[in-house]
LUMPA-982967 format. One record per residue (C-alpha): chain; residue in three letters; x, y, z. Coordinates in Angstrom, 1 decimal, padded with zeros to 4 digits. Example, Ala and Ser with C-alpha at 12.3 -4.5 7.8 and 13.67 -1.06 7.14 Angstrom:
REM LUMPA-982967
   chain   resn        u        v        w
       A    ALA    012.3   -004.5    007.8
       A    SER    013.7   -001.1    007.1
***
This chain:
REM LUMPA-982967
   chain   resn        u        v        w
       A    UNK    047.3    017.7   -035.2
       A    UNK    050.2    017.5   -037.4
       A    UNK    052.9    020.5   -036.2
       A    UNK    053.5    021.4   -039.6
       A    UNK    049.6    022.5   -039.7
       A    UNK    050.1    025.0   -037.1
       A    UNK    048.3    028.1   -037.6
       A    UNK    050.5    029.8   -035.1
       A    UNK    051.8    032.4   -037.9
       A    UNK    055.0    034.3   -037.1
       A    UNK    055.7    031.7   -034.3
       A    UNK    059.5    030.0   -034.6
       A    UNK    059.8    026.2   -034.3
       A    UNK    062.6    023.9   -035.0
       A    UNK    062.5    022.5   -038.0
       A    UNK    064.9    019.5   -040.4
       A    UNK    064.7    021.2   -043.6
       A    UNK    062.8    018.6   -045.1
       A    UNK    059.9    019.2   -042.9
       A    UNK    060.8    023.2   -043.7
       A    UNK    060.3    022.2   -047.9
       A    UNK    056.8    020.4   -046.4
       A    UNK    056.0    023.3   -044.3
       A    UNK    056.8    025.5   -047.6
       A    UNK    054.5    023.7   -049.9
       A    UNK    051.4    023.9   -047.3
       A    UNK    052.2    027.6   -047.3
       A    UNK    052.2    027.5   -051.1
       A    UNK    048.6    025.7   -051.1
       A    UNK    050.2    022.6   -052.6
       A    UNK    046.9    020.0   -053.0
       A    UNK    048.8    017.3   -055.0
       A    UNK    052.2    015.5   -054.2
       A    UNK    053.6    011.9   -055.3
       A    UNK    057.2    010.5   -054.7
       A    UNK    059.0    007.4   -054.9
       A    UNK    061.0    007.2   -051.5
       A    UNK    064.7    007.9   -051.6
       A    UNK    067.0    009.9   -049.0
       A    UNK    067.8    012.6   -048.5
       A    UNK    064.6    013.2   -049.3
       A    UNK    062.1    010.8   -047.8
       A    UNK    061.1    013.0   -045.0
       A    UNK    059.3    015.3   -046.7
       A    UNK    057.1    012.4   -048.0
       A    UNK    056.8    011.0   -044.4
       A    UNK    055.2    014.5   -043.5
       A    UNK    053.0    014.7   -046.2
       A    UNK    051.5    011.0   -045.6
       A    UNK    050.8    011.9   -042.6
       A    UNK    049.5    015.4   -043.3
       A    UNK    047.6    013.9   -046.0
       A    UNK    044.9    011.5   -043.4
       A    UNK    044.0    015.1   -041.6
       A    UNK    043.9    017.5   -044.2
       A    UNK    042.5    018.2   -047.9
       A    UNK    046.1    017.4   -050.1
       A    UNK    046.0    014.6   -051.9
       A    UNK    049.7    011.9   -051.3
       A    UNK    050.9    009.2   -053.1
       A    UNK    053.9    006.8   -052.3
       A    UNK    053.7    005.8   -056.8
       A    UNK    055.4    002.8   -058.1
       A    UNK    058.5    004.6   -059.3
       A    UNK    059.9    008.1   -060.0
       A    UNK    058.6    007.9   -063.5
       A    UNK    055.2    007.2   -062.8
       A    UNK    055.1    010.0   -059.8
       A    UNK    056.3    012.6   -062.5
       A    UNK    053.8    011.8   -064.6
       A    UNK    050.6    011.4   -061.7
       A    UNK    052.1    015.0   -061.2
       A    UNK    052.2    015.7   -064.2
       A    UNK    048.2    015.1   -064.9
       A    UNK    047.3    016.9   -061.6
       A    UNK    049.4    020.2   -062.7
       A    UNK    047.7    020.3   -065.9
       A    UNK    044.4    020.6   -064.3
       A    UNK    045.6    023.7   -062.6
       A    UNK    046.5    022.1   -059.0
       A    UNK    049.6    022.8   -057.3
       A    UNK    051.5    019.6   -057.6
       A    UNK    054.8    018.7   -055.9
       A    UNK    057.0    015.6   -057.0
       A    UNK    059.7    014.4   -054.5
       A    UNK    062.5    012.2   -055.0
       A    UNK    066.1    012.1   -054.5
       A    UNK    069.1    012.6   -057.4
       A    UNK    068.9    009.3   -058.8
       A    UNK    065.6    009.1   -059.5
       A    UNK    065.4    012.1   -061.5
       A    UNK    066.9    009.6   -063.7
       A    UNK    064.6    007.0   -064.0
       A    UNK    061.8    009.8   -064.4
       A    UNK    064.3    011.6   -067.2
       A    UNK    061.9    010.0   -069.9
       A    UNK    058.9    012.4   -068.7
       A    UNK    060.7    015.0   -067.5
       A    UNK    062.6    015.8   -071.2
       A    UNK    058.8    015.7   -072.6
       A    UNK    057.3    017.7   -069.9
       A    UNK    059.6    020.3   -070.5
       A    UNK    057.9    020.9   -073.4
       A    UNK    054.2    020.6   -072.9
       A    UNK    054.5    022.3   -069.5
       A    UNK    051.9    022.7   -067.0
       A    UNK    048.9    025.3   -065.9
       A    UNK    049.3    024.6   -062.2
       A    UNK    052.7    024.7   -060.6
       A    UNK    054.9    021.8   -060.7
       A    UNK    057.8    021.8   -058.4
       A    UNK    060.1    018.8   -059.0
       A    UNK    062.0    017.9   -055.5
       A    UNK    065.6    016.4   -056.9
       A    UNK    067.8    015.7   -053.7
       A    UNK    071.3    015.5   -054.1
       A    UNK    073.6    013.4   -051.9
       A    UNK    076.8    014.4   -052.3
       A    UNK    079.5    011.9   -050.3
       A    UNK    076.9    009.5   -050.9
       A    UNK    075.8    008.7   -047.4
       A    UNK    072.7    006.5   -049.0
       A    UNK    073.3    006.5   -052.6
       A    UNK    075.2    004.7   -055.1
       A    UNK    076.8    007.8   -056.9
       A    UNK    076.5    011.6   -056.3
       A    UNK    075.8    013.0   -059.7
       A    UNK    075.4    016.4   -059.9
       A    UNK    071.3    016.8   -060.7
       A    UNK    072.2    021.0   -061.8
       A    UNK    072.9    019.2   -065.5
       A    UNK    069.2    018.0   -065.6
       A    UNK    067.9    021.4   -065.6
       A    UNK    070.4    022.9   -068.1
       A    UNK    069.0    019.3   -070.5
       A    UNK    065.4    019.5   -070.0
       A    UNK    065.8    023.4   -070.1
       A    UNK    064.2    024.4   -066.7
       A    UNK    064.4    026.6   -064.2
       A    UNK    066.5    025.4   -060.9
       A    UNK    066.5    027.0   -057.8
       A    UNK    069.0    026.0   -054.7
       A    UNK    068.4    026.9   -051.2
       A    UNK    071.2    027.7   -048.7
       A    UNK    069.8    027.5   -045.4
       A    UNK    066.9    025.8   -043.8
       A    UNK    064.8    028.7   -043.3
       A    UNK    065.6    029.6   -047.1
       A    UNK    064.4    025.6   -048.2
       A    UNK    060.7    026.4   -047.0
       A    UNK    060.8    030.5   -048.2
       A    UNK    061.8    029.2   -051.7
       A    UNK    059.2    026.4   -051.9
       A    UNK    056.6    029.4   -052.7
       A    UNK    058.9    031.4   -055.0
       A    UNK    059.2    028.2   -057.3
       A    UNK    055.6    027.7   -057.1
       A    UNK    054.9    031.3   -058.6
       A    UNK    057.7    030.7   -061.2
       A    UNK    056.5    027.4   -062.3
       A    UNK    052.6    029.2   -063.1
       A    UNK    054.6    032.4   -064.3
       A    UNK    056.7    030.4   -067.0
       A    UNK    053.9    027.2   -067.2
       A    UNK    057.0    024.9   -066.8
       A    UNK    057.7    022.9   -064.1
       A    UNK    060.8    024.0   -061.7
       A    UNK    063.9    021.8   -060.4
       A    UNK    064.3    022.4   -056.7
       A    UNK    067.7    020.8   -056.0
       A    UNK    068.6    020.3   -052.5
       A    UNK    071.8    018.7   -051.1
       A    UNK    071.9    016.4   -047.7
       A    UNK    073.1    019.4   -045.7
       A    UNK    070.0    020.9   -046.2
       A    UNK    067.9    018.2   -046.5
       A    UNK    069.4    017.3   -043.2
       A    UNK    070.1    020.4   -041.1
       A    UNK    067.9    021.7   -038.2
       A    UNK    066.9    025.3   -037.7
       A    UNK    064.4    027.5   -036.4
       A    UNK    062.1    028.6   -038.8
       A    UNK    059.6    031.0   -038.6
       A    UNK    055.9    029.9   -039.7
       A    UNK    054.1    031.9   -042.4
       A    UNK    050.6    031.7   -043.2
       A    UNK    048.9    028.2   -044.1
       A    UNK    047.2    028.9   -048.0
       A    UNK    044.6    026.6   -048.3
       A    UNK    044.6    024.3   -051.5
       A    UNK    042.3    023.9   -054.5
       A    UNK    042.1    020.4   -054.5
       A    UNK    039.7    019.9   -057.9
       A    UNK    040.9    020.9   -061.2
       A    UNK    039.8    020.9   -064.7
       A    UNK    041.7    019.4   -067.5
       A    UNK    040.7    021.3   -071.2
       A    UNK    041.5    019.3   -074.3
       A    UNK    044.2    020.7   -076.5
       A    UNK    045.9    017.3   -078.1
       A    UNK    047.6    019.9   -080.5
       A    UNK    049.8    021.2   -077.5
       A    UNK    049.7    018.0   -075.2
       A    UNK    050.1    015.5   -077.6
       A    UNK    053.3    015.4   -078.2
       A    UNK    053.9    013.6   -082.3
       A    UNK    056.4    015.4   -084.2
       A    UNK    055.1    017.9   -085.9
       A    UNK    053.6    018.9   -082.2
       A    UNK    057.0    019.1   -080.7
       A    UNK    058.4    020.7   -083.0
       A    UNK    056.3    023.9   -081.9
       A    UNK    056.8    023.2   -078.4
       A    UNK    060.4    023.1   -078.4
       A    UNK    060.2    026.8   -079.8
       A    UNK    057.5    027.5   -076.7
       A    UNK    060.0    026.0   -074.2
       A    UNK    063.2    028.1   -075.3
       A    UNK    061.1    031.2   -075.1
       A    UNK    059.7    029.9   -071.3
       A    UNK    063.7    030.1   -070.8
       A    UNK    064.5    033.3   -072.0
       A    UNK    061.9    034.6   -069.9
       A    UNK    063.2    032.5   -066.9
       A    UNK    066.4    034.3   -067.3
       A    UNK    064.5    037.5   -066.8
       A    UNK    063.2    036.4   -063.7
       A    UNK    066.3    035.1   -062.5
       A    UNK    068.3    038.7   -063.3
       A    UNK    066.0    039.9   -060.9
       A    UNK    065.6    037.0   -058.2
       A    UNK    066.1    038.2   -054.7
       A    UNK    067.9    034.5   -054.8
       A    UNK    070.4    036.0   -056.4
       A    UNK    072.2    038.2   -054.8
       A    UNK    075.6    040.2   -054.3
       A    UNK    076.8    040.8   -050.4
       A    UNK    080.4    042.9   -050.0
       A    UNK    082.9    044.8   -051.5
       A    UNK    086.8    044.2   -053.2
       A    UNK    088.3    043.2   -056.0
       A    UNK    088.0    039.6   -054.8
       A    UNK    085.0    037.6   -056.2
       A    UNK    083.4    034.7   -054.8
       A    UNK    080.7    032.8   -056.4
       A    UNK    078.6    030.1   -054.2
       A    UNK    075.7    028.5   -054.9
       A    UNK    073.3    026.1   -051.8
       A    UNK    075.1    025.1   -048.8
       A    UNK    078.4    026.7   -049.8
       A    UNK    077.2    030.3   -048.9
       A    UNK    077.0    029.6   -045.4
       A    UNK    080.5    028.2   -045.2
       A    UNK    081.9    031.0   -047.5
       A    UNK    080.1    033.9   -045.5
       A    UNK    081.8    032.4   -042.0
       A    UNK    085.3    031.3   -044.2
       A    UNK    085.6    035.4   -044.9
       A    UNK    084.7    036.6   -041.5
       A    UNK    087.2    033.8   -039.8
       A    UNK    090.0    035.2   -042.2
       A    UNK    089.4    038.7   -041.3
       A    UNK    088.7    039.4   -045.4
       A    UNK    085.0    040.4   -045.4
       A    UNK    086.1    043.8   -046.9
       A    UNK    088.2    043.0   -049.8
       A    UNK    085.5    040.3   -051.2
       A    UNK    082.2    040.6   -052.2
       A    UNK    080.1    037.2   -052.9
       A    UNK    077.8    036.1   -056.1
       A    UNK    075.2    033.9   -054.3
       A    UNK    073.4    032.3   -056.7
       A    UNK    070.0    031.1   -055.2
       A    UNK    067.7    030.9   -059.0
       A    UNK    070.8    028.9   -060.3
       A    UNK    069.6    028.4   -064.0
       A    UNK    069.1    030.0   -066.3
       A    UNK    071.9    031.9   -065.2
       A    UNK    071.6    035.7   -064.8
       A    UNK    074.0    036.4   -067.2
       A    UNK    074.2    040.4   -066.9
       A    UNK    074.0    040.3   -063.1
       A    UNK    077.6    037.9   -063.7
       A    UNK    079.2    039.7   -066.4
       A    UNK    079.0    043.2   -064.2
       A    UNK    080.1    041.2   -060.9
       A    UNK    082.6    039.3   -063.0
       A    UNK    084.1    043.3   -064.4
       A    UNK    084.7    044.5   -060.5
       A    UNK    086.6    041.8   -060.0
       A    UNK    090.7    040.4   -059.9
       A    UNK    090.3    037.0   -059.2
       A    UNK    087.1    034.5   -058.7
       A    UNK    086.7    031.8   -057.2
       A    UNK    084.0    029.4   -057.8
       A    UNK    082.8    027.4   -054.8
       A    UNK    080.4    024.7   -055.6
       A    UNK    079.4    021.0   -054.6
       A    UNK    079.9    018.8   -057.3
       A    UNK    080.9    019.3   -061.1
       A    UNK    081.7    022.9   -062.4
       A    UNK    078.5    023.7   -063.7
       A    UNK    078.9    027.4   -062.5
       A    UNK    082.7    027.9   -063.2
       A    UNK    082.3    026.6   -066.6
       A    UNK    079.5    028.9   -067.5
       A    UNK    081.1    032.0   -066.0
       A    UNK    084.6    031.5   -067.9
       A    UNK    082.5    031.3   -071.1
       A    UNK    080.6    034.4   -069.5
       A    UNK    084.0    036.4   -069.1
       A    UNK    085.2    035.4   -072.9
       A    UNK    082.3    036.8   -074.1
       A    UNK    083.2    040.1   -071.7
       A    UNK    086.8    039.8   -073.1
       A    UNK    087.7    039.4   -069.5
       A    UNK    091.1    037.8   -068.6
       A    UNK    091.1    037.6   -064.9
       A    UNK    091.5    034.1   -063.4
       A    UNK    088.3    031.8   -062.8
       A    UNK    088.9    029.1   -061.0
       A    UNK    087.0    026.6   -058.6
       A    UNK    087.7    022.9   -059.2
       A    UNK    091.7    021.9   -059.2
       A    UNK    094.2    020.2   -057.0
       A    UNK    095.0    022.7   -054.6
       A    UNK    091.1    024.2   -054.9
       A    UNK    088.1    022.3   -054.8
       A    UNK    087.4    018.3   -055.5
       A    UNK    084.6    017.0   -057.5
       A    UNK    084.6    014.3   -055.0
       A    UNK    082.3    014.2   -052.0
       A    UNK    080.9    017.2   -049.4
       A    UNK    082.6    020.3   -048.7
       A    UNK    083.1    021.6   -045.0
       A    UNK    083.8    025.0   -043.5
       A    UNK    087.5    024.2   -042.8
       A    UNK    087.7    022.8   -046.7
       A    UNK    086.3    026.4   -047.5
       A    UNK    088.1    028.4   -045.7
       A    UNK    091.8    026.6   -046.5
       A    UNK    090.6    026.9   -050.4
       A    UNK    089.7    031.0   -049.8
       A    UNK    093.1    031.5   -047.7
       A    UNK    095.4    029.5   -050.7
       A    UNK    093.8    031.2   -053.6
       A    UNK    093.6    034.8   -052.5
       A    UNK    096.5    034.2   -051.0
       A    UNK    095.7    035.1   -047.3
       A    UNK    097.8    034.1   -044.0
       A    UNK    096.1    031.7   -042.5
       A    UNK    097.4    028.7   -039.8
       A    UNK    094.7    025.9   -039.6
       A    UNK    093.5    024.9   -035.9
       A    UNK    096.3    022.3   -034.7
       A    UNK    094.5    019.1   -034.2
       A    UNK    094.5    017.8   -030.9
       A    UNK    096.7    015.3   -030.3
       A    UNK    094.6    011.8   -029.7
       A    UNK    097.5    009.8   -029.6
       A    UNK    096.9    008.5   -026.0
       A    UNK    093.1    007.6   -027.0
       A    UNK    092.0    004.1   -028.0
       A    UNK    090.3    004.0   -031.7
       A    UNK    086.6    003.7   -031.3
       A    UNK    085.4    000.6   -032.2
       A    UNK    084.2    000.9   -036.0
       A    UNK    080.4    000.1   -036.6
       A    UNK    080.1   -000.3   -040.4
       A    UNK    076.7   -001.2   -041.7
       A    UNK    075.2   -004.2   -041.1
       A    UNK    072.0   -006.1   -041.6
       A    UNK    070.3   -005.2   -038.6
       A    UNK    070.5   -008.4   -035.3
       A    UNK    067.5   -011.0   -036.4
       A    UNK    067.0   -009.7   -039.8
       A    UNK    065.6   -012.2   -041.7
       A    UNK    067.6   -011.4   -044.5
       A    UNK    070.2   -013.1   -042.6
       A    UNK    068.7   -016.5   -042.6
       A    UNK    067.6   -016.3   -046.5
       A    UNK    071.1   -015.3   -047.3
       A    UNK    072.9   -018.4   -044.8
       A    UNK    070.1   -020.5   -047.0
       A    UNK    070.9   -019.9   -050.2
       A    UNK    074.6   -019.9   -049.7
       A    UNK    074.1   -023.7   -048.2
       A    UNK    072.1   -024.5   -051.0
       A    UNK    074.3   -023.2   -053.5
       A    UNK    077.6   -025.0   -051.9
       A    UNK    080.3   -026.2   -054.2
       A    UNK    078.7   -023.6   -057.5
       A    UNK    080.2   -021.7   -059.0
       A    UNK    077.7   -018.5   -058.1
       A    UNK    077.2   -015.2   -059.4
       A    UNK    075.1   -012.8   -057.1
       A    UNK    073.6   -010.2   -058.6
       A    UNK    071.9   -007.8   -056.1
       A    UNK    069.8   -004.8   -055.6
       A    UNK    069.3   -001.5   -053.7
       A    UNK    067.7   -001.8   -050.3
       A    UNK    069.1   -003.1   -046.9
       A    UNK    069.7   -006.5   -048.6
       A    UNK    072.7   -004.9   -050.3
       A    UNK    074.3   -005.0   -047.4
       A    UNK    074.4   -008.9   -047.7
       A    UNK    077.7   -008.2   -049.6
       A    UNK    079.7   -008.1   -046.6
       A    UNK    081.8   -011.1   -045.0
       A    UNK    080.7   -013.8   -043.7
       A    UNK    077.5   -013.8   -046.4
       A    UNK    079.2   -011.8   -049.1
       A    UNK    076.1   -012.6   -050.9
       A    UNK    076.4   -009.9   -053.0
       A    UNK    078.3   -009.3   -056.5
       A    UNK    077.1   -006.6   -058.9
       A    UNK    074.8   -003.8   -058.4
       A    UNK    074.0   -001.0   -060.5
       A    UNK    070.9    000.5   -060.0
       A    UNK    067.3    000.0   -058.5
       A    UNK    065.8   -003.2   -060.5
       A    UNK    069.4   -004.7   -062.1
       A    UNK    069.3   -007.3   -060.8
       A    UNK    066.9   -008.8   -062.4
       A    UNK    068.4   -007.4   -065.8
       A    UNK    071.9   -008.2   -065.0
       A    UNK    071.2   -011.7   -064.1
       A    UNK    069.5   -012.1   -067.9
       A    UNK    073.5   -011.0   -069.0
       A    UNK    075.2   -013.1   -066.6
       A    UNK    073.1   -016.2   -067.3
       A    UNK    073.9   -016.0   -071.0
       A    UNK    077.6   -014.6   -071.1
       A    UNK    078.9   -017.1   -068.2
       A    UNK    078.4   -021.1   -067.4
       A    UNK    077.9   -019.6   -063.9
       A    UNK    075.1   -020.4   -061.6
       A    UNK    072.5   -017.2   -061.2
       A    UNK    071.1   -016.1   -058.0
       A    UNK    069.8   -012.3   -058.1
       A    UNK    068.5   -010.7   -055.1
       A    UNK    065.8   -007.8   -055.0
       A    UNK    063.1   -006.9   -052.1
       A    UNK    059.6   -006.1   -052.8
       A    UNK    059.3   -002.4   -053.4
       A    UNK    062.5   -002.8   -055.9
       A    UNK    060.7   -005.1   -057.5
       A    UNK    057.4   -003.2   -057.9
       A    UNK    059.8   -000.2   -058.8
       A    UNK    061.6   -001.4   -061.6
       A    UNK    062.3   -005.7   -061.1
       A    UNK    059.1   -006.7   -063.5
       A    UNK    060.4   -005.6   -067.3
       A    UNK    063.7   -007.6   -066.6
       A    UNK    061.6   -010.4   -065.7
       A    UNK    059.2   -010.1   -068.2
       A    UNK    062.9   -010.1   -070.5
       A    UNK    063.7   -013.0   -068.9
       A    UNK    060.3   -015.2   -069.9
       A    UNK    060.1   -013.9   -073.4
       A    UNK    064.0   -014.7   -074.3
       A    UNK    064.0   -017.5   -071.6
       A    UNK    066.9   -016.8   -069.4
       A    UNK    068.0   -019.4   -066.7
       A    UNK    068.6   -017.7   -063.3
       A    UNK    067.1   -018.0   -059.6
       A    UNK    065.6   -014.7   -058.7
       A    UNK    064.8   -014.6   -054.7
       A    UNK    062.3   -011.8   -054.4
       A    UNK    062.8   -010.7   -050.4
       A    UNK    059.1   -009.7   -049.4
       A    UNK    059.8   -007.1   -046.4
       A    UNK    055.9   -006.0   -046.3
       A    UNK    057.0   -002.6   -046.2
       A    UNK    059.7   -000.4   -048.0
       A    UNK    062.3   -001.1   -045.1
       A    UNK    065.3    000.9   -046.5
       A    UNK    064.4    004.4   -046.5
       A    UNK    061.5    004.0   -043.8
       A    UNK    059.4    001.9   -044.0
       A    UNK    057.3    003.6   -045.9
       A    UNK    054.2    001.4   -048.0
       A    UNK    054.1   -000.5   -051.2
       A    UNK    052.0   -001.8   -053.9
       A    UNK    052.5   -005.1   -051.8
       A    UNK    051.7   -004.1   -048.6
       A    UNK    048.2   -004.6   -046.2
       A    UNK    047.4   -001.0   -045.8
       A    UNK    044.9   -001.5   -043.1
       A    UNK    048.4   -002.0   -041.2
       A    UNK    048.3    001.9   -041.1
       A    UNK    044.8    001.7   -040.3
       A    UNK    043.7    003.2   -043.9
       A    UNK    041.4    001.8   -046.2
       A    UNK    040.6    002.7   -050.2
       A    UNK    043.7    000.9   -051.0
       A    UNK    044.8   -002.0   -053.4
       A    UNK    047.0   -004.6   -052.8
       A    UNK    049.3   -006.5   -055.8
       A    UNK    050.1   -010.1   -054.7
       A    UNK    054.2   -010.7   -055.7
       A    UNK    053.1   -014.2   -056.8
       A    UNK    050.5   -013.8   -058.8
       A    UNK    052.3   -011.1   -060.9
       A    UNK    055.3   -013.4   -060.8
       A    UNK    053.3   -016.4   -062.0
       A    UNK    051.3   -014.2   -064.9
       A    UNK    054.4   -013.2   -066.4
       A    UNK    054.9   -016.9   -066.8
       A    UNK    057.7   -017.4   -064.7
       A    UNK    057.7   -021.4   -064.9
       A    UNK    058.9   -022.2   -061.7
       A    UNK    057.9   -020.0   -058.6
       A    UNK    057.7   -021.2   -055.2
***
């Protein structure tokens, strides 16, 4: 049996807090989940596909992000509790339903897994995924512990059926990442068959339909602020004239920050758990016993600009601040020294960082950058094409997946990369803007994700590029996990297609494939 089907209810066990979010949903009765694989979050897909051959809920690995929103979608408007996982970046590429959804809403929950990845350990940016809520105008909640990542899974559920919206669960890797003891409540069992009632007047979204929605959506919010003025999420912990507000993994490193400095009695902290909509009278009366905040937050200043508005509407004049060269960076992952320095310069505490040992006498350890893995065969298609291509003039478009990492020397087989599927798109530009010879790069699951419309572009305005579609079998980046493209009886499980890379290659006409 699966651990995360334990019944052993009250019993601790040591959990990575994606397998506390998976743990959460069981306890929630989630029946339905999709994703699109994607760290930080691709563990708490792993879980479920393997929960999913010894139990009633129902898991998909879907095509893209998009197309798991909208499977979700369906499932949560016939009244099952649906879960949709995927990390920061592919909020974007399901953006397109997610704006719409917003507005038609659901009758089951829907809670929307969004996995930030600040520092950008596996990720080609680290947007700040708090903005998508405030767009779409839904409710976001942020855990700050591990524990608090599979306790919060259930809250978001009730909100999401309260409000008949879909919720934003944004994580970061800290928490995606962390291990803790967690202890096990009980297991909810789904209901894994719905009903789906015909209203095309409030589901079919035409103008003249949205136009009501949009009015049913800003009232959802206004009652989500309710909720969140009363979240225990959100929460205020100690006394002074100092304020701290903290949202996710920054409470933890604020909380030990004040107890280090000896100033857990002059400042109280604004942990804001049910991030948006904000709790705007819960702020304005922490924000009135206060001198000084200071806004501590992952990321872009989503918080501190929405409290200094707060304040101007309080006629407030105290200082506000979180973001700034002596504060906080926009850039990367904050750590408890970070923290603590930050708390000590701007309340203006003593404080003598740890002297750092001195490693003087130590050899540097040898540096292991990433590599394509020994015996990849990535490798030998890369050594290949560079021998074919000798004496071009080449442009290399590529993709995201472990063949990215083709860009570095000796191959270096690798020279423009956006986003999943560019290179097929970007090799339609390059082909046309340059007298260059075209060789773009994407592996199978890329392809099925988002490679086919740039090459359908390519057929119909008949663009002259080599595309060398790298056929792992398998999603090899993030796991291994499957594809459209892949024999499923590998994992010994049947009732599943399989798309042949050729024959869609060839049917989009394609006049040279080999």
């Amino acid at each position: 049996m699966h651990k995360l089907l334990s019944q052993d209810t009250g019993q601790e066990m040591l959990m990575l807090g994606n397998e506390a979010i998976a743990r959460g949903a069981l306890e929630a009765g989630v029946a339905f989940a999709s994703t699109y694989p994607g760290t930080p979050s691709s563990e708490i897909s792993l879980n479920f596909f393997q929960i999913a051959q010894e139990s009633e809920l129902y898991f998909e690995y879907s095509t893209n992000e998009k197309v798991a929103l909208e499977v979700a979608s369906a499932a949560a408007n016939s009244g099952l509790r649906s879960m949709c996982i995927m990390k920061h970046v592919g909020l974007n590429v399901a953006a397109d339903a997610l704006m719409t959804l917003a507005y038609v809403g659901v009758k089951g929950g829907l809670v929307i897994i969004t996995a930030d990845d600040p520092f950008m350990f596996s990720s080609q940016n680290e947007q700040d995924n708090r903005y998508y809520g405030r767009l779409a105008g839904l409710p976001i909640l942020e855990p700050s512990s591990v524990q608090e990542a599979k306790e919060m899974i259930g809250e978001a559920f009730a909100i999401s059926e309260k409000l008949q919206e879909p919720v934003l669960f944004r994580t970061t890797t800290r928490i995606n990442h962390s291990n803790a003891f967690v202890p096990l409540g009980k297991l909810t069992p789904p209901v894994t068959k719905g009903d789906f009632t015909k209203d095309p007047f409030n589901l079919v979204t035409v103008p003249a339909v949205s136009r009501n929605l949009h009015v049913k959506l800003l009232q959802h919010l206004a009652e989500a602020e309710q909720l969140a003025e009363k979240s225990p999420y959100n929460m205020v912990t100690g006394d002074g004239t100092y304020g701290v507000v903290c949202n996710g993994v920054s409470f933890g490193y604020v909380s030990d920050a004040l107890k280090d400095l000896n100033i857990a009695d002059k400042v109280k902290i604004l942990r804001l758990g049910f991030s948006y909509p904000l709790p705007r009278k819960l702020i304005k009366g922490f924000l009135k016993g206060c001198q000084k905040v200071l806004v501590v937050e992952e990321g872009e200043p989503v918080m501190e600009e929405a409290l200094k508005a707060l304040a101007q509407e309080e006629q407030l004049t105290i200082p506000i601040n979180g973001k700034g060269e002596t504060l906080f960076s926009r850039l990367y992952e904050f750590d408890p020294a970070l923290v603590r320095q930050a708390i000590a310069t701007y309340f203006e505490v003593p404080y003598t960082p740890t002297a750092k040992l001195d490693l003087t006498d130590v050899p540097d350890i040898p540096q292991r950058p990433p590599n394509l893995c020994a015996g990849c065969s990535h490798r030998a298609t890369y050594y290949a094409v560079k021998q074919a291509a000798s004496g071009m003039q080449t442009i290399y478009p590529t993709d995201i997946g472990c063949y990215t990492l083709g860009l570095l020397p000796p191959l270096s087989m690798a020279d423009f990369l956006v986003c999943m599927g560019s290179s097929v798109g970007t090799s339609c530009g390059f082909s046309k803007a340059t007298d260059k010879k075209v060789i773009g790069f994407i592996g199978d699951s890329t392809f099925f994700h988002s490679g086919i419309p740039g090459l359908i572009n390519a057929v119909f305005n008949n663009h002259n590029f080599t595309l060398v579609i790298l056929d792992n079998g398998t999603t090899a980046m993030t796991g291994h996990q499957p594809n459209p493209g892949v024999d499923m009886h590998n994992f010994n499980l049947d009732g599943y297609g399989r798309i042949s890379i050729e024959a869609v290659v060839k049917a989009i006409g394609v006049p040279h494939v080999t």
